[in-house]
C-alpha positions as a Markdown table, in Angstrom:
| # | Residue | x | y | z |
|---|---|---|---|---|
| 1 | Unk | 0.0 | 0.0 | 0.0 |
| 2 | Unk | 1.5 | 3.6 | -0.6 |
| 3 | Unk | -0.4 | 6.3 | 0.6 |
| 4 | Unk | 0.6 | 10.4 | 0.0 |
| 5 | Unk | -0.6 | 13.0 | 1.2 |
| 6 | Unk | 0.4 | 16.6 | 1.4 |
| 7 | Unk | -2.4 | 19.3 | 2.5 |
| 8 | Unk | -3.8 | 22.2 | 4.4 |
| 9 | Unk | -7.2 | 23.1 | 5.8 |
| 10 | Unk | -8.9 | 26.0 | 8.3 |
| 11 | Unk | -11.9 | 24.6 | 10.5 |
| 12 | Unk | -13.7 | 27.6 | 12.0 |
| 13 | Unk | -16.8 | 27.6 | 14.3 |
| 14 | Unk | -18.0 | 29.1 | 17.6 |
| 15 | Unk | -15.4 | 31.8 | 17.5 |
| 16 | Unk | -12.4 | 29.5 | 16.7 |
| 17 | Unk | -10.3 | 28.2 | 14.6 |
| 18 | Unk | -7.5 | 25.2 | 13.7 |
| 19 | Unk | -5.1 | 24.8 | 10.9 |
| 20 | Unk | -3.8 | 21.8 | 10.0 |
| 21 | Unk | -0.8 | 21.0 | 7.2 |
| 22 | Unk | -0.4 | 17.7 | 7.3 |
| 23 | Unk | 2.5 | 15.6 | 5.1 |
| 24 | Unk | 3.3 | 12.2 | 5.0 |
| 25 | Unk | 4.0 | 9.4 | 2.6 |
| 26 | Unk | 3.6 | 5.5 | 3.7 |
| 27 | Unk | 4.7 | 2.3 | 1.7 |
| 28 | Unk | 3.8 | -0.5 | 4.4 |
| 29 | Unk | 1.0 | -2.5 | 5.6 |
| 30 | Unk | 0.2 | 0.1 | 8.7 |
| 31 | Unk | 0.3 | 3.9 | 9.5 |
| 32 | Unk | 0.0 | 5.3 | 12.8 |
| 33 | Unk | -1.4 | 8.6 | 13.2 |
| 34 | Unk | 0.0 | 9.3 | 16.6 |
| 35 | Unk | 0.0 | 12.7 | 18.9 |
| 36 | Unk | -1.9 | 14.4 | 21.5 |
| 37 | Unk | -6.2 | 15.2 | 20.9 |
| 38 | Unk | -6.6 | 18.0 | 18.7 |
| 39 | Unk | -3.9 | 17.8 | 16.9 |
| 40 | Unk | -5.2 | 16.9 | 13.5 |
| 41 | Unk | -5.1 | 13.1 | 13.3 |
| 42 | Unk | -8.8 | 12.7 | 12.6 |
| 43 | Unk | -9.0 | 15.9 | 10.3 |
| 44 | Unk | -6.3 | 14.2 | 8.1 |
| 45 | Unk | -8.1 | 10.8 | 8.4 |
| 46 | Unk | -11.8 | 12.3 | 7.3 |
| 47 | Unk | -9.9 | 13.7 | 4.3 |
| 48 | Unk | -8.2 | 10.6 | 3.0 |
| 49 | Unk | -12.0 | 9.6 | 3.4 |
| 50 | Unk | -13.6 | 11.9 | 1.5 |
| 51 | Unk | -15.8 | 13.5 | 4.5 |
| 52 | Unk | -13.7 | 16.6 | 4.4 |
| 53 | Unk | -12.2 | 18.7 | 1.2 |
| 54 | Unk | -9.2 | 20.3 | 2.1 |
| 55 | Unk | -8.3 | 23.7 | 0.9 |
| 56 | Unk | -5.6 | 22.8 | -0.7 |
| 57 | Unk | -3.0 | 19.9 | -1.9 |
| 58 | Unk | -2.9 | 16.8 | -2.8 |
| 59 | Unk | -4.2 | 12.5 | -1.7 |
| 60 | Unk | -3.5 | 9.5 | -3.3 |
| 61 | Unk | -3.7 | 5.8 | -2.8 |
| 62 | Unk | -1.9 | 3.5 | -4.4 |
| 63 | Unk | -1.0 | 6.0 | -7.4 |
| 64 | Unk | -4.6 | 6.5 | -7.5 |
| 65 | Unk | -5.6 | 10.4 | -7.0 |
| 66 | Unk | -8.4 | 10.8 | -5.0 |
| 67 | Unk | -7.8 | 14.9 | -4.2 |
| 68 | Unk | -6.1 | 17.7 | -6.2 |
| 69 | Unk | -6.6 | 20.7 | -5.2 |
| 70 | Unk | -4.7 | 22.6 | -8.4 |
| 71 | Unk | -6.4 | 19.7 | -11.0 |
| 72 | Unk | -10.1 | 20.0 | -9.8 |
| 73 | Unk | -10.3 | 16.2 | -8.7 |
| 74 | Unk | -12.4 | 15.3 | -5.4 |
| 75 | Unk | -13.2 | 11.8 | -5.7 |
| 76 | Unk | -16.5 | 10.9 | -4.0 |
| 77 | Unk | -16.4 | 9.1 | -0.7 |
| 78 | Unk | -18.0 | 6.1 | -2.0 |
| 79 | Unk | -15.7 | 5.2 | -5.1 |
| 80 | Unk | -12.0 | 5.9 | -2.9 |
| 81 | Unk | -12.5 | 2.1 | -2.0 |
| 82 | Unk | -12.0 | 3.1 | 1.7 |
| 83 | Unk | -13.3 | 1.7 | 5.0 |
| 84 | Unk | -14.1 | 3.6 | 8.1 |
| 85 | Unk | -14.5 | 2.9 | 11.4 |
| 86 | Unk | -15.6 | 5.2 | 13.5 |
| 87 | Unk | -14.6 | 5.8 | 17.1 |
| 88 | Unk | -18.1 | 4.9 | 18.8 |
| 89 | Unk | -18.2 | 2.7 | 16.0 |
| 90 | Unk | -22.1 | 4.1 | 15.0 |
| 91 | Unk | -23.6 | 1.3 | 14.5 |
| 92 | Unk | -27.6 | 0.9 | 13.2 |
| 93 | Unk | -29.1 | 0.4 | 16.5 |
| 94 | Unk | -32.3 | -0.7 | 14.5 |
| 95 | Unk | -30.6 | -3.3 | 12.6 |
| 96 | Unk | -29.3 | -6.6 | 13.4 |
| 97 | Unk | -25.5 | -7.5 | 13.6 |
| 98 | Unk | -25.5 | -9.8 | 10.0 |
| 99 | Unk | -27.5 | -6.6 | 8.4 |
| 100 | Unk | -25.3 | -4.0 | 10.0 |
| 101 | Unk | -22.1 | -6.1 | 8.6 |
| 102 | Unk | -24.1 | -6.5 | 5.4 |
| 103 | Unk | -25.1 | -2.4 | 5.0 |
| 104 | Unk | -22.9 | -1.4 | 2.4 |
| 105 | Unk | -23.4 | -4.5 | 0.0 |
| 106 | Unk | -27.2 | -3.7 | -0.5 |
| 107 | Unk | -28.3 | -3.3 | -3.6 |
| 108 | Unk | -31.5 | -2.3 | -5.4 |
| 109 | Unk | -34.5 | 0.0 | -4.4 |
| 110 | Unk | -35.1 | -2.3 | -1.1 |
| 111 | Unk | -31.6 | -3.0 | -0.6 |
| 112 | Unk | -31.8 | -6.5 | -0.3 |
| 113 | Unk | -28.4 | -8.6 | -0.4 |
| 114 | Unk | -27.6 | -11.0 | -3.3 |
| 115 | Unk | -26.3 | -14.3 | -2.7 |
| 116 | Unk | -22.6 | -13.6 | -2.9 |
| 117 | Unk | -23.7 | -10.9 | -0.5 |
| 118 | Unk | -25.3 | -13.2 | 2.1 |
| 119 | Unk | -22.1 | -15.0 | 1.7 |
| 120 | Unk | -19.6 | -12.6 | 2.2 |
| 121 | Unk | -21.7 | -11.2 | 5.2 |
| 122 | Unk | -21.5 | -15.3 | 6.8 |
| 123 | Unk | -17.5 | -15.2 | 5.8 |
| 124 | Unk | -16.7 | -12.1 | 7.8 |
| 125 | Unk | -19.3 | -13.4 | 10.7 |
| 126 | Unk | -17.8 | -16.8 | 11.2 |
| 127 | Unk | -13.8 | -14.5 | 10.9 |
| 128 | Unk | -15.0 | -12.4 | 13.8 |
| 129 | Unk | -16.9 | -14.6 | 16.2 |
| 130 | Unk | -20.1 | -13.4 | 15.5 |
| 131 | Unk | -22.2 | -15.7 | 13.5 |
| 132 | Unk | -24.0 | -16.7 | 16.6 |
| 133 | Unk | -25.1 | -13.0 | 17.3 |
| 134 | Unk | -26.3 | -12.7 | 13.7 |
| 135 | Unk | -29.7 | -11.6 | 14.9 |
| 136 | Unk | -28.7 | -9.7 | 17.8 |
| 137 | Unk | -29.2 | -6.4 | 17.9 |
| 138 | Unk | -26.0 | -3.7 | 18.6 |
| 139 | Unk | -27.4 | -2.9 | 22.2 |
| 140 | Unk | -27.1 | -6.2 | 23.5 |
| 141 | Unk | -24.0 | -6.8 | 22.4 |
| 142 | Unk | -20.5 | -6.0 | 24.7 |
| 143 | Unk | -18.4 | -3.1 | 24.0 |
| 144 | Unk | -15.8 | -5.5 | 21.8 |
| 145 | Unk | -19.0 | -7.5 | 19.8 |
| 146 | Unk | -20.0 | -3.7 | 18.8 |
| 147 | Unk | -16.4 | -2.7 | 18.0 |
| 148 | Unk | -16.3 | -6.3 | 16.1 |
| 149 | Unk | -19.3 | -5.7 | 13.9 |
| 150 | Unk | -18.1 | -1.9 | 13.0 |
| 151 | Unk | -15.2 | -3.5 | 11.6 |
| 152 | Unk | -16.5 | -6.2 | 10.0 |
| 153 | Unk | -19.1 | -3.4 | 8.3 |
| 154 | Unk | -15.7 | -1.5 | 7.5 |
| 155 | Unk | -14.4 | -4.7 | 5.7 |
| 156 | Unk | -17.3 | -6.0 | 3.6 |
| 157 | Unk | -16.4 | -4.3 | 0.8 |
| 158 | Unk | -13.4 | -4.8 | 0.7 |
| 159 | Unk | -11.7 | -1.3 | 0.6 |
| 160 | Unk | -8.6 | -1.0 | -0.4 |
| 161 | Unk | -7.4 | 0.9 | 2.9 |
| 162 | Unk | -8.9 | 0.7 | 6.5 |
| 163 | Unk | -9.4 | 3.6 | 8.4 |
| 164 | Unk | -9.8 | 2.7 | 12.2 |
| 165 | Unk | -9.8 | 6.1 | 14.4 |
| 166 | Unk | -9.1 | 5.3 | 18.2 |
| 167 | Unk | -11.0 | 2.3 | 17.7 |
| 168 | Unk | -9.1 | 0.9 | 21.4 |
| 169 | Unk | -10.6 | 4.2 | 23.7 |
| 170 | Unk | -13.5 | 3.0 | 25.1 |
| 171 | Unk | -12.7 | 0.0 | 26.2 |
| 172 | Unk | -11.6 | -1.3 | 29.0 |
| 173 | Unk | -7.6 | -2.2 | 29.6 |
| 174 | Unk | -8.0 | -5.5 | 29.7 |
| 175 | Unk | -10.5 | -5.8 | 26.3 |
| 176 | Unk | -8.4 | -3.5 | 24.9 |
| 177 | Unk | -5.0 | -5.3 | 24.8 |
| 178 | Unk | -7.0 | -8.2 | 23.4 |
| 179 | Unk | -9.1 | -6.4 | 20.7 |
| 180 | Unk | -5.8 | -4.8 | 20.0 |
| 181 | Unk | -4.7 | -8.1 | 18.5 |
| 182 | Unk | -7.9 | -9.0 | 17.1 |
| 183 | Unk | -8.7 | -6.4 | 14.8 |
| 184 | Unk | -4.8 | -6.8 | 13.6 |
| 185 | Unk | -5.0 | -10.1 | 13.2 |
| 186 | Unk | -8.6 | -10.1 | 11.2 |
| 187 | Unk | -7.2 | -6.9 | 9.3 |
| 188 | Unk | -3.9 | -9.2 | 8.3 |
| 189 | Unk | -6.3 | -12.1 | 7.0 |
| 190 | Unk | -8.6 | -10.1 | 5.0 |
| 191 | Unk | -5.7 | -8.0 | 3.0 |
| 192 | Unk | -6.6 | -4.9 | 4.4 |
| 193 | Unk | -4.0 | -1.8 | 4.9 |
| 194 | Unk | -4.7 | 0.0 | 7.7 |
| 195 | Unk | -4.3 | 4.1 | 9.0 |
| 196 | Unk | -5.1 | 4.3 | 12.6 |
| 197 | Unk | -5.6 | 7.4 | 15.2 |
| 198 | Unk | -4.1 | 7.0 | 18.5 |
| 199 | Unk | -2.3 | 8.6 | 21.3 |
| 200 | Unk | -2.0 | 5.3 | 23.5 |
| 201 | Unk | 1.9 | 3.8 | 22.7 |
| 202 | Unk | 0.6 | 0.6 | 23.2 |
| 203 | Unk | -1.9 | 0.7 | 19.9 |
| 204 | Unk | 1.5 | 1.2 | 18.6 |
| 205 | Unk | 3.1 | -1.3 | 20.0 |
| 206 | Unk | 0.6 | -3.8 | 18.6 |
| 207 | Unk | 0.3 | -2.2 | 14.3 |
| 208 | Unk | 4.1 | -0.7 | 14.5 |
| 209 | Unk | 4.3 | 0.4 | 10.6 |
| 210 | Unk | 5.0 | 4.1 | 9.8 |
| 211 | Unk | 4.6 | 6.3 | 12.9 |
| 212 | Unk | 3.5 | 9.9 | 11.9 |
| 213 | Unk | 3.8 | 12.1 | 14.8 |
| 214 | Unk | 1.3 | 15.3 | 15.4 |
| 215 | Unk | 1.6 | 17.9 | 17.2 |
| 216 | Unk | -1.0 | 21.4 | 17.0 |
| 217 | Unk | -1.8 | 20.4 | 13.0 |
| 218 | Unk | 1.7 | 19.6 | 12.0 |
| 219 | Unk | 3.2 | 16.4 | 11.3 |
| 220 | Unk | 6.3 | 17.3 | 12.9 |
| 221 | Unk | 8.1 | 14.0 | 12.2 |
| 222 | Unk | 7.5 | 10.4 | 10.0 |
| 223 | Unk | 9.0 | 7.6 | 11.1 |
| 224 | Unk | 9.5 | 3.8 | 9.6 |
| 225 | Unk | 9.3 | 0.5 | 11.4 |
| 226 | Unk | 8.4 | -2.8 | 10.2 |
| 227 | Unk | 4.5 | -3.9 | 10.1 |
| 228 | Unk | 3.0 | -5.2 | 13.6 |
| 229 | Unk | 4.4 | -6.2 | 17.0 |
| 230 | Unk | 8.1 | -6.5 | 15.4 |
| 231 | Unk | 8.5 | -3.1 | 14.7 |
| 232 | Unk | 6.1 | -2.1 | 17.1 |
| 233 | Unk | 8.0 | -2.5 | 20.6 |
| 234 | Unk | 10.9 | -0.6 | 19.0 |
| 235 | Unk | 8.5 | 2.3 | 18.0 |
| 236 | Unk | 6.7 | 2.5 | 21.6 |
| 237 | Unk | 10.3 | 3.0 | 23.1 |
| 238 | Unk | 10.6 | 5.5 | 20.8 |
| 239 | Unk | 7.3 | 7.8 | 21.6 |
| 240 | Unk | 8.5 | 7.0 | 25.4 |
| 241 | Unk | 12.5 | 8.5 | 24.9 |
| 242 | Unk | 12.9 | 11.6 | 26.3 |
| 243 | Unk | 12.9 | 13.6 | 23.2 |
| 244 | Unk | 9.3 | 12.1 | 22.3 |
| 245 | Unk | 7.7 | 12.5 | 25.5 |
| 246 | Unk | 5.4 | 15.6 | 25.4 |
| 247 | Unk | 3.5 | 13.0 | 23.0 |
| 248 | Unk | 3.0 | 10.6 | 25.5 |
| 249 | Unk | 1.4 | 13.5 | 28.4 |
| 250 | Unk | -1.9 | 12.4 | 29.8 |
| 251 | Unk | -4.4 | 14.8 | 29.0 |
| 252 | Unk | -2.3 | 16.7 | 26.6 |
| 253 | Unk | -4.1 | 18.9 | 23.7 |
| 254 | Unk | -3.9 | 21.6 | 21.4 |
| 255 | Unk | -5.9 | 24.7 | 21.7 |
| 256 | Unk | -7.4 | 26.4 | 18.8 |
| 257 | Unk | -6.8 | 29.9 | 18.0 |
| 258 | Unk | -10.1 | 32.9 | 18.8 |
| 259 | Unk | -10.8 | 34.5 | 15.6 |
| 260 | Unk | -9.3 | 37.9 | 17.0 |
| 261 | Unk | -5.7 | 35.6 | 16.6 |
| 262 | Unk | -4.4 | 34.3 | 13.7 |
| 263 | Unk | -4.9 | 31.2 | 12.3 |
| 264 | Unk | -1.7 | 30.2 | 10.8 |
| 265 | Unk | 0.1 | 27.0 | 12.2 |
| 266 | Unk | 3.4 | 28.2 | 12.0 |
């Protein structure tokens, strides 16, 4: 997977503002967008996405352009052949977990499934666990079932890169050093690159990859490893050195500018 990106964007509302120029280029199987809350990570992920237009620059997958500012191109969310999953995973709380997995394959008027539908749907339920939940509905399930069936929705369609954006937070330690290797593991078996949001070292511990490092809508620094756990540990020592460690602060975030300031990041 290669994945570029080099762009800037103002968000403005209730009397503030943020700027983010974000660049970074990744050739391996997992990027890390790591750094402190509001610092730009999601911003940057909701553009590769296609939820956000940047002012200006430039996105592209796989040689594939999917945003140019200077050419006119803004390829719609739903051809970029990318997954999301969102942090509180949003979820149909209507809809059972086989036709929350099976949303995005519906086709027709009624949006019924086809057969090779149905049976992608029963592939990805027996890969996560699920297929006994099938016709369980989201708020019965535990906090890693739901986060299980967002990404199993995420993978159905098989997107060419998976966004995951601090898919770990809301669980609790223990679930979340499991799930950790879960979703990496089912992410490895179904071919799926993967850009994910965190500012816990031990997510990056687990995906390892290339580390992008944020700080108040910069990427101040890109950094290589190898894919998973083998390049992971080495990375996680590296967030936790001295020089790294303002990215590593509890409860550390960047505070937008008032309108009266400007809204430059430099």
């Amino acid at each position: 997977m290669s994945l570029d990106l080099d762009i800037t964007t103002t968000l403005r509302g209730g009397g503030r503002c943020f700027t983010l120029a974000a660049k970074l280029s990744s050739r391996g199987r997992s990027t890390v967008l790591f750094g402190p809350s509001g610092s730009g990570k999601t911003v940057t992920m909701r553009a590769v996405a296609g939820l956000l237009t940047p002012d200006a620059g430039r996105i592209s997958l796989d040689g594939r352009v999917l945003f140019d500012s200077a050419a006119k191109i803004n390829v719609p969310t739903r051809e970029r052949g990318v997954g999301y999953v969102f942090q509180d995973y949003a979820l149909f709380p209507h809809l059972s977990v086989a036709d929350n997995v099976g949303f995005g394959l519906r086709r027709g008027f009624f949006g019924r499934l086809d057969a090779e539908a149905k049976d992608r749907v029963a592939q990805l339920l027996k890969l996560s666990g699920l297929a006994d939940l099938a016709q369980v509905k989201p708020g019965k399930l535990s906090g890693g079932q739901r986060q299980r069936v967002a990404l199993m929705r995420a993978l159905a369609c098989r997107p060419r890169l998976l966004l995951l954006d601090e898919p770990f937070a809301a669980l609790d330690p223990l679930l979340r050093h499991r799930m950790r290797r879960e979703v990496r593991a089912i992410c490895q078996a179904e071919g799926a690159p993967t850009v994910l949001i965190t500012h816990d070292p031990d997510d990056v511990r687990e995906f390892g990859g290339t580390v992008a490092l944020y700080d108040c809508g910069r990427v101040r620094e890109v950094v290589e490893f190898p894919d998973g756990p083998e390049g992971g540990a080495a990375a996680r020592d590296m967030l936790l050195a001295a020089r790294f460690g303002a990215y590593a602060e509890p409860g550390r975030a960047c505070a937008p500018t008032t309108d009266s300031q400007s809204c430059d990041s430099d």
